[in-house]
C-alpha positions in Angstrom: -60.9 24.9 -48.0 -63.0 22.6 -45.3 -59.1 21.4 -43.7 -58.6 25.0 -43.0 -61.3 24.2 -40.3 -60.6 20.7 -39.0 -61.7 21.2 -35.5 -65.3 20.1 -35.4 -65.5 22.8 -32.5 -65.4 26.0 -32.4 -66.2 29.6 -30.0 -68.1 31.9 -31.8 -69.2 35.4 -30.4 -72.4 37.3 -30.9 -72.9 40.4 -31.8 -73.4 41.3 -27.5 -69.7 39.5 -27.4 -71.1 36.6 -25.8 -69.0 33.4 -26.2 -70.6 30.1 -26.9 -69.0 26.7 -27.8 -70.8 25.5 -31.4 -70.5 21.9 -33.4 -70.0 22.2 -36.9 -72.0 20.0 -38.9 -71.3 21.3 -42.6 -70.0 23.2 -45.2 -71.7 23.7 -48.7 -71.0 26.3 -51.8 -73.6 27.5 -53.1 -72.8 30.1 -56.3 -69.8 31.2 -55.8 -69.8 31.5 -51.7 -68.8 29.2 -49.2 -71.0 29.0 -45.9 -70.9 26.7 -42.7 -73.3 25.5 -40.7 -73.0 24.8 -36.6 -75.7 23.5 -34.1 -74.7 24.8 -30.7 -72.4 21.8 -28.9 -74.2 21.2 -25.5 -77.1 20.2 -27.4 -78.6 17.0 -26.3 -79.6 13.8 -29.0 -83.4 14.6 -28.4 -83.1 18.3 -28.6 -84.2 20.4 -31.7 -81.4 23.0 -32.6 -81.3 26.5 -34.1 -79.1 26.0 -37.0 -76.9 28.7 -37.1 -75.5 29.7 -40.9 -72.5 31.5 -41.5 -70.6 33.1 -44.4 -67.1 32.5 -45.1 -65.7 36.4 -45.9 -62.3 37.1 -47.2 -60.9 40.2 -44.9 -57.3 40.7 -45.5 -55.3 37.5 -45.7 -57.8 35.7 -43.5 -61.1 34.4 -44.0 -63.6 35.0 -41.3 -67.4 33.8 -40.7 -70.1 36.5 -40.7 -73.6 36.7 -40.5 -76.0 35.8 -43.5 -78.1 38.9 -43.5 -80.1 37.8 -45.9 -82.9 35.5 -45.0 -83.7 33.9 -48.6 -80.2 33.3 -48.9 -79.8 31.9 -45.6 -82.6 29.6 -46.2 -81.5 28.3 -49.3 -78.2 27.1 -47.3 -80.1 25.7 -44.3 -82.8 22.9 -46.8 -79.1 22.3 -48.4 -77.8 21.5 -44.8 -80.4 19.7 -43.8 -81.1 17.4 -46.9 -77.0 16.6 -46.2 -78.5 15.8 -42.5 -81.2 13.5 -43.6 -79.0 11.8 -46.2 -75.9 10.8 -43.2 -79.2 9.4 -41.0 -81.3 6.6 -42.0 -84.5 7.9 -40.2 -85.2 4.7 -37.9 -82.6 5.1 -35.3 -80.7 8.7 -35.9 -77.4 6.6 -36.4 -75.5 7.6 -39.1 -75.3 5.3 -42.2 -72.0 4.0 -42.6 
């Protein structure tokens, strides 16, 4: 599924149709569903991000990313995100571990 979305950018509109350019930064399953997870791309090193979580929906033929409306759900995704953050950093230096 993840080669479906090789581009580690992407344009994602908000529910005002505002367009804004977005990193992503992961993609885990977690029963059954498949959810991605994007930091927006102008961010600086030193900056803390908003982690923005989306659902991967089947409509039609297509798949398309939605919102997670719900926030235990959402949350469970986010300490799985960011536990696969800590692991690619080693803590000293925020350099990924080769």
């Amino acid at each position: 599924m993840s080669d479906e979305y090789g581009n580690d950018f992407v344009m994602l509109t908000d529910e005002d149709g505002n367009e804004q350019e977005f990193e992503h930064i992961d993609t885990v399953e977690l029963d059954g569903q498949v959810y991605m997870a994007f930091i927006p791309a102008e961010l600086a090193a030193e900056d803390e991000a908003e982690v923005v979580i989306l659902k991967v929906v089947p409509e039609g033929d297509e798949e398309i990313l939605a919102s997670v409306e719900d926030d235990a759900e959402a949350d469970r995704v986010y300490e799985i995100v960011m536990q696969h953050v800590e692991e690619m950093y080693d803590g000293d230096d925020e350099t990924p571990v080769q």
